[in-house]
C-alpha positions as CSV (number, residue, x, y, z in Angstrom):
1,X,-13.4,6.9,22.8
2,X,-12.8,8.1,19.6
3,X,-14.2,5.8,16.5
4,X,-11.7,4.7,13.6
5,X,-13.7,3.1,10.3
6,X,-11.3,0.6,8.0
7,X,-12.6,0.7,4.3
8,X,-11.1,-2.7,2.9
9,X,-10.8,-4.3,6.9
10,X,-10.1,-7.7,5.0
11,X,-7.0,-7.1,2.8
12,X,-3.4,-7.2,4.1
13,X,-2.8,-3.7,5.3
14,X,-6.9,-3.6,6.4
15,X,-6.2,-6.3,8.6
16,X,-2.8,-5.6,10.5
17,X,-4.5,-2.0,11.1
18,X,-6.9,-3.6,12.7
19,X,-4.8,-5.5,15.1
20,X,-2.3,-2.4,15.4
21,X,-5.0,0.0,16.8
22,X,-5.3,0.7,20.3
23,X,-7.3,2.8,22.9
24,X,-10.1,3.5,19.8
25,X,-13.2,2.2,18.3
26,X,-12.9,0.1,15.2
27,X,-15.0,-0.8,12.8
28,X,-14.0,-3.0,9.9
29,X,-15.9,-2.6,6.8
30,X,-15.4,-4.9,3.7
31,X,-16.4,-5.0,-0.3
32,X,-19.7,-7.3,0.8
33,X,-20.5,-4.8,3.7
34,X,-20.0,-1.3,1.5
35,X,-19.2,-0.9,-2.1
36,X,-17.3,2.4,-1.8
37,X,-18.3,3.3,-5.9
38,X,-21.8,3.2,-4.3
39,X,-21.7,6.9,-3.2
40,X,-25.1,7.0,-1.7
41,X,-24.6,3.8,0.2
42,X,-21.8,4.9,1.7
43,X,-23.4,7.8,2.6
44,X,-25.6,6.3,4.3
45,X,-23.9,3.6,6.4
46,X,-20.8,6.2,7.1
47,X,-23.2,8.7,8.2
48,X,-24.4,6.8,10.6
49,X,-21.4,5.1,11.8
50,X,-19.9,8.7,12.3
51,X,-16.2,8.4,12.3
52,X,-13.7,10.4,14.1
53,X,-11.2,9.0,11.3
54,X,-12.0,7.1,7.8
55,X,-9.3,5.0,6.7
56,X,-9.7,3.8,3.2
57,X,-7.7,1.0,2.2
58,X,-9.5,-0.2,-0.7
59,X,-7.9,0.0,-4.6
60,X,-8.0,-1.6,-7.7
61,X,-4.8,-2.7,-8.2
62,X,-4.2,-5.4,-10.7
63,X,-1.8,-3.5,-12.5
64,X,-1.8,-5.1,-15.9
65,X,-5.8,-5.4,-16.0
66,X,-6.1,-1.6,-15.3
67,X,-4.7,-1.5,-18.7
68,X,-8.2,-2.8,-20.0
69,X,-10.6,-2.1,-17.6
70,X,-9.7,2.0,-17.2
71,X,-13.5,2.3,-16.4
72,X,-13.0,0.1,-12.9
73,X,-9.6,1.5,-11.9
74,X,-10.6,5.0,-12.1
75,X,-14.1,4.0,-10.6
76,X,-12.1,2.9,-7.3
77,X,-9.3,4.7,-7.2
78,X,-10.5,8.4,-8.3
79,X,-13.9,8.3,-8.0
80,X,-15.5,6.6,-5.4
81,X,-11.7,8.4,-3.0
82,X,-13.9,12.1,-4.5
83,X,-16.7,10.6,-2.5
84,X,-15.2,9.7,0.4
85,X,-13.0,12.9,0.9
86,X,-16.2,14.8,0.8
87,X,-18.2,12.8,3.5
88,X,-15.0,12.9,5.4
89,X,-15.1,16.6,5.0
90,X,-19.2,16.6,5.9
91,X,-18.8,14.7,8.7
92,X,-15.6,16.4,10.5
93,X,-13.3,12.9,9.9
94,X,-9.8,12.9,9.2
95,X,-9.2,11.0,6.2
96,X,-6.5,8.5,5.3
97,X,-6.1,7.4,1.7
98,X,-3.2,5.3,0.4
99,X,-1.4,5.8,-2.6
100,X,1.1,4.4,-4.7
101,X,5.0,4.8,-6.0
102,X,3.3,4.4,-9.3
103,X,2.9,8.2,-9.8
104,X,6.3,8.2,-10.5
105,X,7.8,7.3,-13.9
106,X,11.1,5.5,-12.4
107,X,13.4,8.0,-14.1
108,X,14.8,9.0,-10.7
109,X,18.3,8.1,-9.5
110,X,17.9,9.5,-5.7
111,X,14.5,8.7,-4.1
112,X,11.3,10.4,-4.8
113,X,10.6,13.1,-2.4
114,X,6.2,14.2,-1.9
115,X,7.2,17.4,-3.9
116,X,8.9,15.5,-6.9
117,X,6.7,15.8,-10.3
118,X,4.3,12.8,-10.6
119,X,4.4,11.1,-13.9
120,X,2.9,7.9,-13.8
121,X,3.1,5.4,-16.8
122,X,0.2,3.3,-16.7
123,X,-3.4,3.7,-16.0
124,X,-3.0,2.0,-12.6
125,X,-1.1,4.7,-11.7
126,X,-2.8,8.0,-13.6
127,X,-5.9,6.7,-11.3
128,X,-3.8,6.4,-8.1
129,X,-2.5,10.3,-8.7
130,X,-6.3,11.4,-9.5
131,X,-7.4,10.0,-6.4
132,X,-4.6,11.7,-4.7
133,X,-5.5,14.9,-5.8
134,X,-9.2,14.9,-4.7
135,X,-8.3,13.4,-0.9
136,X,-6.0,16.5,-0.8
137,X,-8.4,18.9,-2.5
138,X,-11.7,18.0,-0.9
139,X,-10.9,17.1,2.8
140,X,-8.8,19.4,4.7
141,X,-8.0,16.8,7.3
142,X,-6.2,14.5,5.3
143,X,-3.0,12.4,5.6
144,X,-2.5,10.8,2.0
145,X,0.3,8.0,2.0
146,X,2.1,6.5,-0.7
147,X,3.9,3.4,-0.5
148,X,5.0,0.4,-2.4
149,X,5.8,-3.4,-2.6
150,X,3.3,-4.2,0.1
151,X,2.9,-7.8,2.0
152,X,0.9,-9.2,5.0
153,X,-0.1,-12.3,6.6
154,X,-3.6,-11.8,5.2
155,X,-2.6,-11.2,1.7
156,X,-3.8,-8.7,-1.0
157,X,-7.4,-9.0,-1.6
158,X,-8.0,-10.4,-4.9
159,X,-4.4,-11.2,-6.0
160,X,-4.9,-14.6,-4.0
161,X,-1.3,-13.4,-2.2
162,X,1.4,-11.3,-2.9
163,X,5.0,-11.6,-4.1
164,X,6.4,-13.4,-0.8
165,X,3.8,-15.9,-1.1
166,X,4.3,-16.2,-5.0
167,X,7.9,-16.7,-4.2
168,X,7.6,-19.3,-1.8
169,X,5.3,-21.5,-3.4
170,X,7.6,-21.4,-6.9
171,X,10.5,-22.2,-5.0
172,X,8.9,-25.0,-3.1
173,X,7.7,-26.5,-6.9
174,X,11.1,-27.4,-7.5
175,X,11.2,-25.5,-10.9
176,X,13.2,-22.5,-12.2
177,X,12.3,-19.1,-11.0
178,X,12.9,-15.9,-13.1
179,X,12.1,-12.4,-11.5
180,X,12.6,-8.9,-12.9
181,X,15.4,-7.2,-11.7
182,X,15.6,-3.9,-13.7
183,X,12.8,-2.8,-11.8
184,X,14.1,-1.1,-7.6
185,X,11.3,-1.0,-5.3
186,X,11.5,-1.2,-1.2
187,X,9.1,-4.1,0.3
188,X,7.1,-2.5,2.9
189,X,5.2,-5.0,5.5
190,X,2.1,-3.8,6.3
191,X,2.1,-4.5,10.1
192,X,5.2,-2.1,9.9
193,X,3.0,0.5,8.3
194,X,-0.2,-0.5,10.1
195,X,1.7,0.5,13.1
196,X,3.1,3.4,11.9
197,X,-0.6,4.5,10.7
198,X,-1.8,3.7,14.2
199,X,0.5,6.2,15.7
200,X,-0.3,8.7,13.5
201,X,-4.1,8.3,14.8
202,X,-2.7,8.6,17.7
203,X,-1.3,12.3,17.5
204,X,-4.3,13.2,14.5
205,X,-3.9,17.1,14.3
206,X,-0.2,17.1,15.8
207,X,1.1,15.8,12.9
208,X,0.6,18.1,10.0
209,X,-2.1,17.0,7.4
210,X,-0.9,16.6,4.0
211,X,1.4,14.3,2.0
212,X,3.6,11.8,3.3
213,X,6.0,8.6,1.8
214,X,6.2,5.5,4.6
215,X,7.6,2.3,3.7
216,X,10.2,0.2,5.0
217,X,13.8,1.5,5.2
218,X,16.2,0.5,2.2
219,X,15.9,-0.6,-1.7
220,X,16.0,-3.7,-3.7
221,X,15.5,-5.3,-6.9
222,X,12.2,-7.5,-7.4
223,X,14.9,-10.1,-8.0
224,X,17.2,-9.3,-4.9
225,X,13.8,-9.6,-2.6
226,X,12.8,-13.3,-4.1
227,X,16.3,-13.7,-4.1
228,X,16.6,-12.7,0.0
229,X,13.2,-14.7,0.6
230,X,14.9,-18.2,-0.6
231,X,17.5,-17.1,1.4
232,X,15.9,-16.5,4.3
233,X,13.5,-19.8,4.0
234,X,16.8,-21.9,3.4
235,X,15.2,-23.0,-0.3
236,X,18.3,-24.2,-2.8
237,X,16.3,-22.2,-6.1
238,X,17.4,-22.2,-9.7
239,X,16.8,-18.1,-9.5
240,X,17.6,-16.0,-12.8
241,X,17.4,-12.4,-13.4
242,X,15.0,-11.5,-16.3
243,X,14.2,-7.6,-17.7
244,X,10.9,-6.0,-17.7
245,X,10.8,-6.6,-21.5
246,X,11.3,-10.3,-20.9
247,X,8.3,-10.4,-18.4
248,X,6.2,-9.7,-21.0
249,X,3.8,-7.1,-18.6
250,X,1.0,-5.5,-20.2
251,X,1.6,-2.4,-17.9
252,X,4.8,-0.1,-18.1
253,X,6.4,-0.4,-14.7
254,X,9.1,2.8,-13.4
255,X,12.4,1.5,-12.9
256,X,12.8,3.3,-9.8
257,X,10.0,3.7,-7.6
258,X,12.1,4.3,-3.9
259,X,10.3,7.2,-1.5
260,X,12.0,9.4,0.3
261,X,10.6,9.4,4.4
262,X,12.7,12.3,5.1
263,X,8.8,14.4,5.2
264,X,7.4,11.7,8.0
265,X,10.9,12.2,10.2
266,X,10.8,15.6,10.3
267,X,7.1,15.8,11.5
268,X,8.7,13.7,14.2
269,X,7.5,10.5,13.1
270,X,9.9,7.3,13.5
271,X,11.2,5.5,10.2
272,X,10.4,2.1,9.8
273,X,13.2,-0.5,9.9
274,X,14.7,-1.5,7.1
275,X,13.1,-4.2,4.8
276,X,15.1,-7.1,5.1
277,X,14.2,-7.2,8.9
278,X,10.5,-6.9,8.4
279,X,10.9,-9.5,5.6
280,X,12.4,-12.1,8.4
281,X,9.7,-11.9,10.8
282,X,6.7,-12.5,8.2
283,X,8.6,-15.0,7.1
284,X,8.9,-16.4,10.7
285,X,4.8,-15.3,11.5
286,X,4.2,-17.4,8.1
287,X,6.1,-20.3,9.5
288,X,8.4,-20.6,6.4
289,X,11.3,-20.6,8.2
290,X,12.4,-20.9,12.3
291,X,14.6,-17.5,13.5
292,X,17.7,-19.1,15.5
């Protein structure tokens, strides 16, 4: 049986990959069981372990504290991804990494396709793109996947959430709620991407190694999705759009950050639905609101 090792198993997209694989060997590593900037330590304990596939979903990925800490997000997301690719590479694993839409500087009127020029903005993303390169460079088998606007039931590690959750609990406080919405993005859920990692595992090798962009099917503001999850949850919100100026972000955000799957369909790979779906049945798993 072949062995699968989950590099941030308790975050949001750790966790619905590890419900979403079948017929494999998991092991689910977190921060208290390896620190992935500790290259010898994970030398050690991945050695041993031996995987057939290393799936690292760990980052550093508070966006607006990147902007002080550089040291930290280029630790994580560059560095410690160098080390991993080559003990990947040493020990014969194929190597999932996960990227970011922030490579992109938002200029874009039609959706980013893997070949498009990065240009990322902020140091969040400039670390993302570094990390991208040495997956890529230093392990042959490699599937590096960007995506954006992620949410799960188990909710990002060290964010205490993500936006759905953010959403709900303003709307349920009764007071007005303003959201960016000069900023397009596609909400991805992470069990649809967990599952649609899973089946890559499934056909490692079939599917050629190399770049892909997976996230949910369609485009929104930040402001259309809170907008859609009061909606959905039946909340009565005082909602207003704000700009990106108005948010008053540390961070320079793209504009436009939707991906282009048309990569992952041709390698006969199945789209994921679109995102308003995915959106109602988190919403439903979370018990925020009943499906009729």
């Amino acid at each position: 049986m072949r062995h699968v090792v989950i590099l941030g198993a308790n975050g949001q997209l750790g966790t619905d990959l590890r419900g979403a694989l079948r017929g494999v060997r998991v092991t689910g590593l977190t921060h208290a069981d390896l620190d992935v900037c500790d290259t010898a330590s994970a030398r050690e304990v991945l050695g041993q372990l031996r995987p057939d596939v290393l799936i690292n979903t760990t980052a550093f990925h508070k966006v607006d504290v990147c902007e002080d800490e550089p040291a930290m997000s280029f630790a994580v997301n560059a560095s410690a991804v160098y080390g991993l690719a080559l003990l990947a590479r040493d020990l014969g694993s194929t190597f999932i990494h996960f990227s970011s839409d922030y490579v992109f500087d938002g200029r874009a009127r039609l959706p980013y396709l893997e070949e498009a020029l990065p240009r990322p903005l902020n140091v969040y993303g400039v670390s993302k793109l570094a990390g991208e390169y040495l997956a890529r460079r230093f392990c042959p088998r490699h599937y590096v996947i960007r995506t954006t606007g992620l949410y799960g039931v188990a909710g990002a590690s060290g964010k205490g959430g993500n936006f759905v959750e953010t959403m709900v609990r303003l709307g349920r406080s009764g007071n007005p709620v303003r959201v960016v919405a000069d900023q397009v993005i596609t909400p991805t859920a992470t069990a649809d991407l967990a599952v649609a990692t899973a089946t890559l595992i499934e056909q490692d090798g079939q599917v050629p190694y190399g770049l892909y962009h997976i996230t949910s099917a369609g485009q929104c503001s930040w402001y259309e999705f809170a907008d859609t999850i009061f909606e959905l949850c039946g909340m009565p919100v005082d909602l207003s759009p704000i700009t990106t100026a108005e948010s008053g972000a540390k961070a320079t955000r793209p504009a436009f950050s939707v991906l282009d799957h048309s990569r992952w369909v041709q390698a006969g790979m199945r789209e994921l639905r679109p995102w308003r779906e995915a959106l109602r049945d988190y919403l439903h798993a979370k018990g925020h609101f009943s499906v009729a």
